[in-house]
DOLUM-44188 format. One record per residue: residue in one letter; y, z, x of N, C-alpha, C, CB in turn. Coordinates in steps of 0.1 Angstrom, whole numbers, plus 2048, in hexadecimal, padded with zeros to 3 digits. Glycine has a CB too. Example, Ala and Ser with C-alpha at 12.3 -4.5 7.8 and 13.67 -1.06 7.14 Angstrom:
DOLUM-44188
A7C784E8847D384E87B7DF84E8847D385A871;S7EA8478807F584788980084F8817FA83988D;
END
This chain:
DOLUM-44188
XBF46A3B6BBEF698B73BDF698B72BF3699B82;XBD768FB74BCC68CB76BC3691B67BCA692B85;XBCA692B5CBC1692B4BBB468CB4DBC8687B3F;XBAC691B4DBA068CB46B9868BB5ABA3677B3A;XB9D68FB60B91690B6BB9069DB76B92685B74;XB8269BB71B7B6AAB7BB796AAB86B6E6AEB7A;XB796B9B8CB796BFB97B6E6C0BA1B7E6C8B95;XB6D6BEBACB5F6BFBB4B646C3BC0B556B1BB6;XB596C7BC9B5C6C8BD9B4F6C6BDBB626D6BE1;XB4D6BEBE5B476B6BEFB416BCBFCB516ACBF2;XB386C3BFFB356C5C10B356BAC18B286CAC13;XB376B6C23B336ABC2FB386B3C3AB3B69BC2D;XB2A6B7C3FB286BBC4DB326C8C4CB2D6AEC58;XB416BFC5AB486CDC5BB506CDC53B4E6D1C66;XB556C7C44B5E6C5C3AB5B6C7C2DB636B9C3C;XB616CDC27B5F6D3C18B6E6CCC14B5D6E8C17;XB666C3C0BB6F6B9C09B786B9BF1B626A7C0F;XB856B7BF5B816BABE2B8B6B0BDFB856CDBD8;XB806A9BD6B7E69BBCEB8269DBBFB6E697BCF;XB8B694BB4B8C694BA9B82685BA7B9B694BA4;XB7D689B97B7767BB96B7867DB89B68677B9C;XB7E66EB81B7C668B77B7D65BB71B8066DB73;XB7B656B63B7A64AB60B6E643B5DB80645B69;XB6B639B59B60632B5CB5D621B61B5A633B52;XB4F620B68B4E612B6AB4C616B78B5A606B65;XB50605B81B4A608B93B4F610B96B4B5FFB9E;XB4B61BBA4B55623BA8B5961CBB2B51631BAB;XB68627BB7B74621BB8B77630BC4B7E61FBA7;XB7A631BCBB7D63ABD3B8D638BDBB7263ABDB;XB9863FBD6BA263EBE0BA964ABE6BAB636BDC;XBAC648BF3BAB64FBFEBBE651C03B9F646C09;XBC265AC02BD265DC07BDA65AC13BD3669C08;XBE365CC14BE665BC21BF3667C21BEA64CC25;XBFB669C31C01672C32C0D672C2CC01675C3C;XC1A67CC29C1168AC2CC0F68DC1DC19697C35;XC0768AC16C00685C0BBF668FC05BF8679C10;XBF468DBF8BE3693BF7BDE68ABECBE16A5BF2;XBD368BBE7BCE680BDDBD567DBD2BC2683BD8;XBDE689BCFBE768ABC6BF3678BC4BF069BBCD;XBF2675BD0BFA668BD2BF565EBC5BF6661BE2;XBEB660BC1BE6658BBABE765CBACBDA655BBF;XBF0664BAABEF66BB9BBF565EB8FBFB67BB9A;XBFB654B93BFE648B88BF9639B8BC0E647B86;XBEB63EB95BE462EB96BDA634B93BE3623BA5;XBD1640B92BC8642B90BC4641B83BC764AB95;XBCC64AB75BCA643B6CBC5637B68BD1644B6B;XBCF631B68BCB61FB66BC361CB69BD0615B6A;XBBB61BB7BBB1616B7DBA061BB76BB3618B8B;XBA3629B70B9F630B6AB9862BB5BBA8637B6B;XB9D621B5CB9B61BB4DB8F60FB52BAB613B44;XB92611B5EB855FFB63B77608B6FB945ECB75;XB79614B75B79619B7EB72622B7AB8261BB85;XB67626B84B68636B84B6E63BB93B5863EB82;XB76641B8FB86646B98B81651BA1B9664DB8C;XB7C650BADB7A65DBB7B8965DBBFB6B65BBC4;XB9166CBBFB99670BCBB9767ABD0BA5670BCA;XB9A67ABE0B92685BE8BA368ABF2B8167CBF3;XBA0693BF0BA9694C00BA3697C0EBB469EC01;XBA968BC17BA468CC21B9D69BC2BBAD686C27;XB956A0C32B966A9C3ABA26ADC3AB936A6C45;XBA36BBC38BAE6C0C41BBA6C2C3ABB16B8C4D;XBBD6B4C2FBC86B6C2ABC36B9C1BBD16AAC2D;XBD36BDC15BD26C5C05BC76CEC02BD06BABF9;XBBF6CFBF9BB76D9BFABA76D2C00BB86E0BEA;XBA56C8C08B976CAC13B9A6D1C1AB906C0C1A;XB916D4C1FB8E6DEC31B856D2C38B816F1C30;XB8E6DAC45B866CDC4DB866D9C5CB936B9C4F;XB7E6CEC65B766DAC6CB7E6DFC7AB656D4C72;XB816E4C85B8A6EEC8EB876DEC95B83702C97;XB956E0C99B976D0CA5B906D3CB0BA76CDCAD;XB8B6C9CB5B816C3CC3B876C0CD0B796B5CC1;XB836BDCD8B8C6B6CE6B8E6A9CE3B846B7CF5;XB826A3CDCB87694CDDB8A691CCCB7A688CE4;XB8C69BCC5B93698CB8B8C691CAEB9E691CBA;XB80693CB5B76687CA7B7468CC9BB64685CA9;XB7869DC9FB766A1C8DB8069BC85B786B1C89;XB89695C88B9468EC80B9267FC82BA3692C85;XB8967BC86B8966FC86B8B665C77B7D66CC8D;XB8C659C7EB8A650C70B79653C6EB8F63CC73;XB7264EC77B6664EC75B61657C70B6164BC7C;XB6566BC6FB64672C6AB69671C5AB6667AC72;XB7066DC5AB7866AC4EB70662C40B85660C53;XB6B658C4BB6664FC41B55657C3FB6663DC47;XB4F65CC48B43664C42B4266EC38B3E66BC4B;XB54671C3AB5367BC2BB5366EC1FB64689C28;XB5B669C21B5F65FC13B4B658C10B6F64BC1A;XB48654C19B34652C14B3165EC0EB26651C23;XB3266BC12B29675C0FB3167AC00B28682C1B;XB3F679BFCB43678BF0B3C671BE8B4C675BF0;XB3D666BEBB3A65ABDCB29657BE1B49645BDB;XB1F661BE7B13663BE7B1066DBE0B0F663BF2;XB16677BDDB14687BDAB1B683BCDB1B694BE6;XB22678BC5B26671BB8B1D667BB3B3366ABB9;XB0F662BBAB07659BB7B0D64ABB8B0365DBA9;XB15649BC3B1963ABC4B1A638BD3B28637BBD;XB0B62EBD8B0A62DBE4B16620BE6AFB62ABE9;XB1A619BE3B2560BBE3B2D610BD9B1F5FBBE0;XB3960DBDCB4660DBD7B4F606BDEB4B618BD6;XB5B606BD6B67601BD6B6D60DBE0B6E5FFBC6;XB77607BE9B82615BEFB8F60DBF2B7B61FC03;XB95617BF1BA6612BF3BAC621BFABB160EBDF;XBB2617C03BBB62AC0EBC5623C12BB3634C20;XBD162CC0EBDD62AC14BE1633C21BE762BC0A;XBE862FC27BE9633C39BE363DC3DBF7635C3F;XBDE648C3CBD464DC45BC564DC3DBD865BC4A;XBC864AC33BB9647C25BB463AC29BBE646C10;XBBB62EC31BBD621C2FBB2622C3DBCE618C2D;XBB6627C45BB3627C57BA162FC50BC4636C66;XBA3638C49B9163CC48B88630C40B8E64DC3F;XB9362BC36B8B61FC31B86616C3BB94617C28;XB9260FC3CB8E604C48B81605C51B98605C53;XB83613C58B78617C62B6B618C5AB7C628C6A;XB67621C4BB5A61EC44B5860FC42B5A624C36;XB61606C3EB5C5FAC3AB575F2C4AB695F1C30;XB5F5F3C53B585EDC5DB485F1C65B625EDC65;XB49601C63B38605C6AB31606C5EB35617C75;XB35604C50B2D604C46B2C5FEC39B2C60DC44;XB2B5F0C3DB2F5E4C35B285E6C2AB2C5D6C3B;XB1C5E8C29B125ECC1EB135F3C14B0A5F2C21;XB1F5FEC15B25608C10B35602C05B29612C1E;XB395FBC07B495F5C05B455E6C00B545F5C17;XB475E6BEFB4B5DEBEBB555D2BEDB4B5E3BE6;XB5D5DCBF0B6E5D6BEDB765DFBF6B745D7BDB;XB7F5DDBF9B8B5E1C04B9E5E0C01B875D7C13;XBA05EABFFBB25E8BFDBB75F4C08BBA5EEBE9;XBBB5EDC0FBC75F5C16BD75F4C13BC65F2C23;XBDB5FFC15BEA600C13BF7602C1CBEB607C0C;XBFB5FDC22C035FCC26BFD600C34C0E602C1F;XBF45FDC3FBF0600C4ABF25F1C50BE2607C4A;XBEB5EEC5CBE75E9C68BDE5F2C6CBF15E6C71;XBD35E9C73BC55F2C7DBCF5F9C85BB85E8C88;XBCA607C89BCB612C91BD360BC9DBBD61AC94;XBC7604CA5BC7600CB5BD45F4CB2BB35F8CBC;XBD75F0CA8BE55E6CA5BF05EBCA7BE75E1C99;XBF45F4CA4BF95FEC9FBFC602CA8BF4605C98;XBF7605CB1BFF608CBFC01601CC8BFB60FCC5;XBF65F5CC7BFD5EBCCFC085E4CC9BF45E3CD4;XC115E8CC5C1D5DFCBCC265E9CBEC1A5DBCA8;XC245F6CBEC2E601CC3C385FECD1C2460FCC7;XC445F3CCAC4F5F3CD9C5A5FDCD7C575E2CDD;XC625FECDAC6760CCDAC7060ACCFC6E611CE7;XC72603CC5C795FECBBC72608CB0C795EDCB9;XC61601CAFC5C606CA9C5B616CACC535FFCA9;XC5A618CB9C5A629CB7C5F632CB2C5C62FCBD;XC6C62BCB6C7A633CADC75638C9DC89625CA9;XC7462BC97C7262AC86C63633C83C6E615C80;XC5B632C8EC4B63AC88C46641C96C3C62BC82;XC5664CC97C4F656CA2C46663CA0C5A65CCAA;XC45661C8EC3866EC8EC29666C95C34675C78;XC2765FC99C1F659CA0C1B660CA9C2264ECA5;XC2365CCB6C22662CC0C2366FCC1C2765FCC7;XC2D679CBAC32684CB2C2468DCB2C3867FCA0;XC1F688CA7C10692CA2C02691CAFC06689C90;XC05685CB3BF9684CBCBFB690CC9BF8673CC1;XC07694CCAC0B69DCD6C016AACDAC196A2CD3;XBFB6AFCE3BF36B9CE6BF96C5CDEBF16BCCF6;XBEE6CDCD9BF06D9CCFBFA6E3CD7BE16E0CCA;XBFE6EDCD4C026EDCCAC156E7CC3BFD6FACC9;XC146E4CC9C286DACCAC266D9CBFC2F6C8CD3;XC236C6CB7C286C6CA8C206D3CA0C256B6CA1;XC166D9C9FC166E0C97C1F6EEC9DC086E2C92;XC226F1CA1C2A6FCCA3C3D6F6C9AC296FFCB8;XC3E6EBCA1C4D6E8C9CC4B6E2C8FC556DECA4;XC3F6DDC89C406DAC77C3E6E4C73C376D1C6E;XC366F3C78C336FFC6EC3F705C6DC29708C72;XC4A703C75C58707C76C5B705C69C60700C7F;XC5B6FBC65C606F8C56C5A6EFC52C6E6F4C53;XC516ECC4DC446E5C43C506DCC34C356F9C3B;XC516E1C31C5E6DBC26C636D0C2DC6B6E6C21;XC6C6D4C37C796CCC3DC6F6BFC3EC816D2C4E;XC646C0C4BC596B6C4FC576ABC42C4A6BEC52;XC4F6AFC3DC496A9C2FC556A3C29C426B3C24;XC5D6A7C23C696A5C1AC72698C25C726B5C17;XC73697C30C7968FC3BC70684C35C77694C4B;XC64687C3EC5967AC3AC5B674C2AC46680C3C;XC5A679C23C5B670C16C6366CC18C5C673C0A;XC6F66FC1AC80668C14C8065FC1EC90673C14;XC7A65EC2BC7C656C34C7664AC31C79659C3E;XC6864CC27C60641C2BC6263AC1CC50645C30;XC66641C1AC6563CC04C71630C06C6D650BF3;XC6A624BFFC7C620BF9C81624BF0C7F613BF5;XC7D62BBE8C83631BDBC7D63EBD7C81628BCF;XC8464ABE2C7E652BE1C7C65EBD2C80654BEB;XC89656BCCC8665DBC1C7965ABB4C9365CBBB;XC7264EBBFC67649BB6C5C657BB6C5F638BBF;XC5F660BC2C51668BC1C54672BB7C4C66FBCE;XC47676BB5C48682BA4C4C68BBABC39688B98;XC54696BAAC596A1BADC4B6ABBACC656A4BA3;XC426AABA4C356B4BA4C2E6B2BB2C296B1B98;XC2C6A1BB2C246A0BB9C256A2BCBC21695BB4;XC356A2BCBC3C6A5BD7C3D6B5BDDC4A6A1BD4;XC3C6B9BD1C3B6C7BD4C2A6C9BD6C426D1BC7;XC246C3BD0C136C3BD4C136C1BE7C0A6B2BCA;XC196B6BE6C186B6BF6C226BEBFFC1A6A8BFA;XC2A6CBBFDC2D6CFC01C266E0C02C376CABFE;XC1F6E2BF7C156EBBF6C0E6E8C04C0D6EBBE8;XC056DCC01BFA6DCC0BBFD6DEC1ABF26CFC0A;XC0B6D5C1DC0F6D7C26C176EBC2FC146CBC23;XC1A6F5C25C1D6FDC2AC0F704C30C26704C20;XC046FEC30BF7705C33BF7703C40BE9701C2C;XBF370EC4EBF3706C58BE0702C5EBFF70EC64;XBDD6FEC56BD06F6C57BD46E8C53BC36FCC4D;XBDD6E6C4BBDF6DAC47BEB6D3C52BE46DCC37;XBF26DAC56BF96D2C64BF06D1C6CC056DAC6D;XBEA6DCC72BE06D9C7BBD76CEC7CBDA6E2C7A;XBCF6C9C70BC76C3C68BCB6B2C6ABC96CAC5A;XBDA6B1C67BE36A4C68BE46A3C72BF06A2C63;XBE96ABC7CBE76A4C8DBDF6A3C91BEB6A8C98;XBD06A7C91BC86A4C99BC469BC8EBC06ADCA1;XBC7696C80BC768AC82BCB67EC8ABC868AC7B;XBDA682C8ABDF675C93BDC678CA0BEF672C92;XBD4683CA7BD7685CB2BC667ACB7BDB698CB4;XBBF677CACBB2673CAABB9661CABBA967BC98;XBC1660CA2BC6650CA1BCD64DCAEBD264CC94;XBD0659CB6BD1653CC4BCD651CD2BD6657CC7;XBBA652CCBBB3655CD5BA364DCCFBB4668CD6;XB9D654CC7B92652CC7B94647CBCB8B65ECC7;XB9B649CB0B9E63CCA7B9F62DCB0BB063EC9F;XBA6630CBFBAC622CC4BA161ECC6BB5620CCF;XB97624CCEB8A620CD6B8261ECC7B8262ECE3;XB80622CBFB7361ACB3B7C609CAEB70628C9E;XB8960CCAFB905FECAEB8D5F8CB8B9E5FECAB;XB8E5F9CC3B8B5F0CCEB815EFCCEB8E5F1CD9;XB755F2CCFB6C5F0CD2B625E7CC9B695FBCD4;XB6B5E8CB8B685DECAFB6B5D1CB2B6C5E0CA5;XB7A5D1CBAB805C5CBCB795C1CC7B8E5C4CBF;XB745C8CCDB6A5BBCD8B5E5B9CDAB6B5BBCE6;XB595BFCCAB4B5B8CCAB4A5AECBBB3D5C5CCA;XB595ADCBCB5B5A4CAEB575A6CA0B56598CAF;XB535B2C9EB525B8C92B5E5B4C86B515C7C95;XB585B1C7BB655B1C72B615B6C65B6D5A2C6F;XB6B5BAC59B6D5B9C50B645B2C47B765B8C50;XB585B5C42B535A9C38B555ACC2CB465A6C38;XB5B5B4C25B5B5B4C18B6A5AEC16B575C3C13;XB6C5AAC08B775A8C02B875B1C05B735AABF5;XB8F5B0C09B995BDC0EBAB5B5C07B985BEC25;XBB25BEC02BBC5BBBFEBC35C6C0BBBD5BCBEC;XBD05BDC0CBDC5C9C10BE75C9C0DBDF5CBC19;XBEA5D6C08BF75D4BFCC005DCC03BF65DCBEA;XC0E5D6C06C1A5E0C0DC285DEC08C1A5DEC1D;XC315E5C0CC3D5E8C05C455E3C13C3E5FABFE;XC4A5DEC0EC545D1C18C605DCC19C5B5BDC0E;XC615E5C10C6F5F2C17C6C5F9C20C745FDC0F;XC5D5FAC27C5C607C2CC5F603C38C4F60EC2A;XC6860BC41C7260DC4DC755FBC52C68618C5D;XC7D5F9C5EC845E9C5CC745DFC6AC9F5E8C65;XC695EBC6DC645E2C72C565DDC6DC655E4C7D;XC565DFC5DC4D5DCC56C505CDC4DC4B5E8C4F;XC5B5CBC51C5D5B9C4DC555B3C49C625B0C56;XC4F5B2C52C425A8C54C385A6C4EC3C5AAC5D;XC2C5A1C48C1F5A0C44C185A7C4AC19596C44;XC0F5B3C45C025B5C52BF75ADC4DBFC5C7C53;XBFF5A8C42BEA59CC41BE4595C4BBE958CC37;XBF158FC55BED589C5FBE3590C69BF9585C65;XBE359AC6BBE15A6C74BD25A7C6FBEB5B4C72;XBD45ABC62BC55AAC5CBBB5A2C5EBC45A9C53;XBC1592C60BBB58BC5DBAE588C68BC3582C58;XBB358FC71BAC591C82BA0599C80BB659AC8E;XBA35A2C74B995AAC73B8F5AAC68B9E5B4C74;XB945A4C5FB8D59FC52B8C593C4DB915A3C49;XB7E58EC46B7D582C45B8357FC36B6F57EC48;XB83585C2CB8A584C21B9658AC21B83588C18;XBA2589C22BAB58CC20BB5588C13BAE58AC2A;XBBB595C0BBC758FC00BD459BC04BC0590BEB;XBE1595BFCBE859EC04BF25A1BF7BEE597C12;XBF85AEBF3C025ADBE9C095B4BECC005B0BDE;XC1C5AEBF1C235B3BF5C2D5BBBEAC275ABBFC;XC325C6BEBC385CFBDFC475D0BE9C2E5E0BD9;XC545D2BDDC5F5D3BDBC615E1BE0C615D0BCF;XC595ECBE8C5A5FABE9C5C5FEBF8C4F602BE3;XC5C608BF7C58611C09C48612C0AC5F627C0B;XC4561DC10C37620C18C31627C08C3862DC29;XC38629BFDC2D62FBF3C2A62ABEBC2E639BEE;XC22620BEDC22614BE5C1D618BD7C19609BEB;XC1261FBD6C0B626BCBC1362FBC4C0162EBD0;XC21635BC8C2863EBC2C33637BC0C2A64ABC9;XC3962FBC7C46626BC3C44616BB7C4C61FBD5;XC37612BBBC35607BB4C23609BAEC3A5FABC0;XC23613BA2C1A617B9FC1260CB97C1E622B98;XC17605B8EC0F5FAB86C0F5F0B8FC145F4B79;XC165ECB99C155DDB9FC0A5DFBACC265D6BA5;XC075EEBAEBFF5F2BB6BF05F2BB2C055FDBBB;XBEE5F6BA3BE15F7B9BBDC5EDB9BBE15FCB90;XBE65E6B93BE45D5B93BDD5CEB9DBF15CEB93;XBE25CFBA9BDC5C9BB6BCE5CEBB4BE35CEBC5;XBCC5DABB6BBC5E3BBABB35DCBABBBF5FDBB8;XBBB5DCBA0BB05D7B95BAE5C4B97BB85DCB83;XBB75C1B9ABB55B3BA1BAA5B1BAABBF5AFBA8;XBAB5B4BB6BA25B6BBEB935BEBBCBA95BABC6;XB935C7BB4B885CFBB2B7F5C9BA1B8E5E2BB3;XB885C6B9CB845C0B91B7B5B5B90B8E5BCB8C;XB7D5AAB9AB7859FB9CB6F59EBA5B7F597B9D;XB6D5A9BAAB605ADBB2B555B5BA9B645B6BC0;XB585B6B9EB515BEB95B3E5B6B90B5E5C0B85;
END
């Protein structure tokens, strides 16, 4: 996986962050989601690779970054922390503006950089998300059922990490098969990649106070955007997999569209891994969108 691109790590602040980068042309930064590592991107990266210069990082905390001892109010996991590493990456690469694309917890630090730092963000793809503060307000107990690692991770320490370090495999391996529509779409390497990162317990730890961050301090920078009417100004696609669990039916473009002034939307035939289940129809979108912003 990943032929032809080199290895870096990144300081930012309290995060020692490690970044692959290759390819050439604008840069292109995309960002993971759980329980994930950049590795998700081992058959879109390529390709984009050919138009791109291709930055992947893993978030704080997870796969091989470090990220800093949890806080009371969890900011070290914030989105907004999130997205200061993704600036100080593709600053410390010589690219003050770029392209970014994050799928569900990569998607939530995108979002958050492109809105406090329009200047920075070309272009915008999210995958398979809704804003944070949506996201819970849409949580009726239907939805709980289907997406109870939500509430699950956000729980005071030490509960879920004590009961995922129990068995780190079982966890992870659940989550894919649950969320994948085709879970034999994922590479067997790359599954086991995410099950490495996950037997670390800095990396459970790391994932809840992420979410334990999307239940707290994520809501309030979302609210607080929503009522001073801040939006989205750059270009933003959102690409999602109409398989993933039965209360994702729906469009979230609509959802977006509250928040962004350019909106495009490409719906895929998959579950929640859109990048791993529907690899070319997923590239395609990002070179569509990023292409014509070139």
């Amino acid at each position: 996986m990943f032929e032809g691109f080199a290895e870096r790590r990144v300081a930012s602040d309290d995060a020692d962050l490690y970044v692959r980068v290759g390819g050439s042309g604008p840069p292109l930064l995309l960002l993971h989601g759980y329980p994930q590592t950049h590795v998700m991107w081992h058959a879109v990266a390529p390709r984009l690779a050919r138009r791109f210069t291709v930055v992947l990082a893993d978030l704080r905390g997870y796969g091989r970054s470090r990220g800093p001892k949890p806080d009371p109010e969890h900011r070290g996991y914030s989105k907004r922390a999130m997205g200061k590493d993704a600036r100080r990456v593709m600053a410390a690469l010589g690219h003050p503006r770029f392209f970014i694309a994050g799928h569900d917890r990569g998607g939530r630090a995108a979002y958050r950089l492109a809105l406090e730092h329009p200047e920075c963000v070309a272009g915008l793809a999210v995958l398979d998300i809704i804003p944070t503060i949506e996201q819970w307000e849409r949580l009726d107990w239907r939805r709980a059922l289907s997406t109870f690692h939500w509430p699950f991770l956000a729980q005071p320490a030490p509960l879920p990490e004590r009961l995922i370090g129990h068995d780190p495999d079982f966890w992870a391996r659940h989550l894919l098969e649950r969320w994948a529509g085709r879970p034999d779409a994922l590479d067997p390497a790359a599954v086991e990649e995410y099950l490495r990162a996950f037997r670390q317990p800095s990396v459970i730890e790391a994932s809840c106070e992420d979410y334990r961050a999307g239940a707290g301090v994520d809501v309030e920078d979302d609210r607080a955007d929503r009522r001073a009417g801040r939006r989205l100004t750059c270009p933003t696609v959102v690409i999602w997999g109409r398989r993933y669990l039965a209360a994702k039916a729906a469009s979230p473009a609509e959802v977006w569209r509250s928040w962004a002034e350019d909106v495009r939307e490409v719906a895929l035939d998959c579950g929640h891994f859109v990048a791993e289940e529907e690899p070319e129809a997923c590239a395609r979108a990002l070179e569509e969108l990023f292409g014509r912003l070139q």
